[in-house]
C-alpha positions, 0 to 999 in steps of 0.5 A: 178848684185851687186859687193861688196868687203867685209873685213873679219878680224877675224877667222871665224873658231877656230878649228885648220886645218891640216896646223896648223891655224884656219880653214875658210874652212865650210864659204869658202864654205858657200860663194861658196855657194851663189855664192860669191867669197873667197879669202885669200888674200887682194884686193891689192894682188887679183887684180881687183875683178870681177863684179855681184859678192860679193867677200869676202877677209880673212885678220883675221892677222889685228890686229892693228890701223895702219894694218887696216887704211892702208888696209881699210882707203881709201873706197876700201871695201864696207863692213866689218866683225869683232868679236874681231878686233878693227875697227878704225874710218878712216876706210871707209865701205859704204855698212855696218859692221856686227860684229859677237857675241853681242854688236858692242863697237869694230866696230869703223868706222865714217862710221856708227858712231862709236860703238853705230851706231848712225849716218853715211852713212852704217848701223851696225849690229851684230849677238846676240844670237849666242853665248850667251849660251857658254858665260852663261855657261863660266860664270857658270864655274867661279861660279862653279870654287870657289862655292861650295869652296871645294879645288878639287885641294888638296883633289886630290893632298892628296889622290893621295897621299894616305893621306887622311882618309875619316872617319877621315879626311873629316871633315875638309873640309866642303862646302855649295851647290848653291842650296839656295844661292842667284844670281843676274843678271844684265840684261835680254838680251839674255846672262843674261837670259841664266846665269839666267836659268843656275843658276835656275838649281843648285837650286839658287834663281835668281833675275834679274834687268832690264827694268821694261817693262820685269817684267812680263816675268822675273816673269813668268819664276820663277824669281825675278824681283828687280827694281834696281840693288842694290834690286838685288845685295842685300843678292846675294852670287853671282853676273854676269853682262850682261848689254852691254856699252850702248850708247856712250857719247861723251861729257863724252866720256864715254858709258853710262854704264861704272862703273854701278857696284859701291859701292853701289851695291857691298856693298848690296852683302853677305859677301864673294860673287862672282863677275862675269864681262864676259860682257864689262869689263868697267861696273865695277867701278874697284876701288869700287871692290877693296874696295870690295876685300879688305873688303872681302864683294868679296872674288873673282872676274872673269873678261873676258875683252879685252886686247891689246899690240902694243908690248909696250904698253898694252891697253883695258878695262882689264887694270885697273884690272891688278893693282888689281893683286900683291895684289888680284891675288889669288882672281882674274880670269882674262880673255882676253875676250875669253869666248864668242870668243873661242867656233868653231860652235858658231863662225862658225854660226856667221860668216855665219849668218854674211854673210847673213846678209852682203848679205841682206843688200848689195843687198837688203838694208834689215837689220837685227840686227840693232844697233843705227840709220838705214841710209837712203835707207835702212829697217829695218827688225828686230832681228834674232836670233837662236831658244830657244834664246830671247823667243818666236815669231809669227814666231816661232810659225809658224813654229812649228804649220807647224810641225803638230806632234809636235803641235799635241802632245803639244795639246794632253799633255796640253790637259791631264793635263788641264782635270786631274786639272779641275776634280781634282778642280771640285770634292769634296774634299772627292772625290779627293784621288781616282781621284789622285789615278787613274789619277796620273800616266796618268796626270804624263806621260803628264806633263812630255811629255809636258815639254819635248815638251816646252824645245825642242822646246825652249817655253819659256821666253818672246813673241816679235814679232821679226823676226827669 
């Protein structure tokens, strides 16, 4: 039977237990579960682990370079999962690395090369989609702190203070809806499509850039394609990006994205618009922004990047922005990269599909969620995701057709409202009134059934034919 020893160095749980941390217990269990083993302890302090089993060792206190070469320096764990701790290149993982959310920039261990995967002995993975839609919707919350810029704050403050006539007083205070204003999207991803649809929900007109090859997708979901990311910015009143490092140069020594969002882009924005950055915080040339701020072509700026301290030095892509602060800090809404890393289920279901993940490869050299080259003796198995997130599949579909209530009534509905238009289309025009008349309501109940059906089975975006 296979042995393994696996490093866990991030909380896999963020509501707090009743002795006061972040409680691990529901991936205990899950571990226990499948026959593996938890210990909330270092390989050191546990002893000899014992064979045929995969033993998992919870050390989410590493935090620093220096705490993690020393416990994983030396090859002693096969495998490791991280979410936020940065995994230093002397660090040694044989079997692989899963790290728990999208992108991988943090995992930086030689022994899958570093984080773009690309080279090395073990294969890198992530869990994409897991929490794509808390961080589209702590996006949407930045958006929705300033626009529509009605001062919550001192309207409260003034009637709590019974000083405010609404007949007299309300004047002064006018605000516009999003619904109209223009948003622009960089990039289609999992998050960026969840950011999207958010924003075609307050009525905003969304284009999105990306690879030409989504064009027909982002089109068929309502949105504007724009072939460069200025076409996109262009007239926005908003922008959010979700474009990911991209591959690492090492010649640059820079990722291939790194300050993507330049002046030219953010010269092509309305006046007074929006910048949001929850992705990687280097996609932002941060002197073209403060060109940006000090121009007022960006009234405000949300950035949610990581931020590190050995205790006398900060470090990490926030960095550059703190410079920004003594002069736009009213404008500015930093973040440590906590959107996608604060929300308890979505860490819970990473972590767990982190674990089946670890489990797969190192038992059947099957991987999923592959990042950068797959090592030799190992297969590649695809994406997987959670349902509704990256589109549709073969093997959504699948699953929904063995669910023949559900298929029936999805046939049934688009059934009704195929033959209302098709009498509708085939009649003469004098005679469609009363057709309208008497089919309406019929043809009503069914679009709206069918609806429902496509939005709770999650029937939308693009078709791949990626695994689930």
């Amino acid at each position: 039977m296979t042995s393994a020893n696996i490093l866990i160095c991030d909380f896999v749980g963020l509501r707090f237990g009743g002795d006061g941390d972040p409680d691990h217990s529901e991936i205990k269990a899950y571990i226990e579960a499948k026959g593996g083993v938890f210990h909330q302890t270092g390989i050191a302090k546990a002893g000899a682990p014992g064979p045929g089993k995969l033993h998992f060792f919870y050390q989410p206190q590493l935090s620093t370079r220096d705490e993690l070469s020393a416990e994983a320096g030396d090859g002693r764990y096969d495998a490791v999962i991280a979410a936020a701790t940065f995994i230093p290149a002397e660090t040694r993982f044989r079997l692989g690395g899963v790290r728990i959310g999208a992108g991988t920039g943090n995992m930086g261990s030689a022994s899958w090369g570093g984080g773009s995967g690309e080279g090395g002995e073990a294969p890198l993975m992530n869990t994409p989609g897991i929490n794509s839609r808390a961080t589209a919707q702590m996006a949407m919350k930045a958006l929705l702190k300033v626009r529509p810029d009605l001062p919550v704050d001192r309207l409260n403050a003034l009637v709590a203070g019974g000083q405010f006539d609404t007949g007299k007083d309300l004047r002064h205070y006018p605000t516009e809806k999003l619904e109209g204003k223009r948003l622009a999207v960089i990039g289609y991803g999992n998050i960026g499509r969840e950011f999207a649809r958010l924003g075609q929900a307050f009525g905003m007109r969304v284009a999105i850039h990306a690879r030409s090859r989504h064009r027909k997708w982002i089109e068929l979901e309502g949105f504007d394609y724009a072939a460069t990311m200025v076409d996109a910015a262009r007239g926005a009143d908003a922008l959010s990006v979700h474009l990911g490092l991209g591959a690492f140069d090492a010649g640059q020594q820079r990722y291939a994205n790194t300050g993507l969002i330049s002046d030219g882009v953010l010269c092509a924005l309305n006046p007074g618009a929006v910048l949001i950055n929850y992705d990687r915080g280097e996609l932002v040339d941060v002197a073209a922004l403060e060109r940006a701020l000090e121009s007022g072509r960006v009234s405000h700026a949300a950035i949610d990047a990581d931020l590190f301290t050995d205790g006398a030095a900060l470090s990490g892509p926030m960095l550059p922005y703190l410079k920004l602060v003594e002069r736009y800090g009213q404008r500015l809404e930093l973040l440590p990269h906590a959107a996608a890393d604060t929300d308890h289920p979505s860490r819970v279901a990473g972590a767990k599909q982190a674990i089946d993940q670890i489990y797969a490869a190192v038992t059947e050299h099957r991987v999923y969620n592959l990042k950068g080259s797959l090592p030799p003796g190992f297969v590649d198995m695809g994406a997987k995701v959670p349902p509704g997130i990256g589109g549709i599949n073969p093997q959504h579909l699948a699953a929904l057709a063995d669910d023949q209530n559900a298929a029936a009534d999805l046939a049934q509905s688009s059934a009704v409202v195929a033959a209302f238009w098709e009498r509708v289309l085939a009649a003469p025009e004098q005679e469609r009134p009363a057709l309208i008349a008497s089919g309406g309501e019929t043809f009503a109940e069914a679009a709206n059934r069918l609806s429902t059906h496509l939005r709770r089975h999650h029937l939308s975006g693009p078709f791949s034919q990626g695994s689930t």
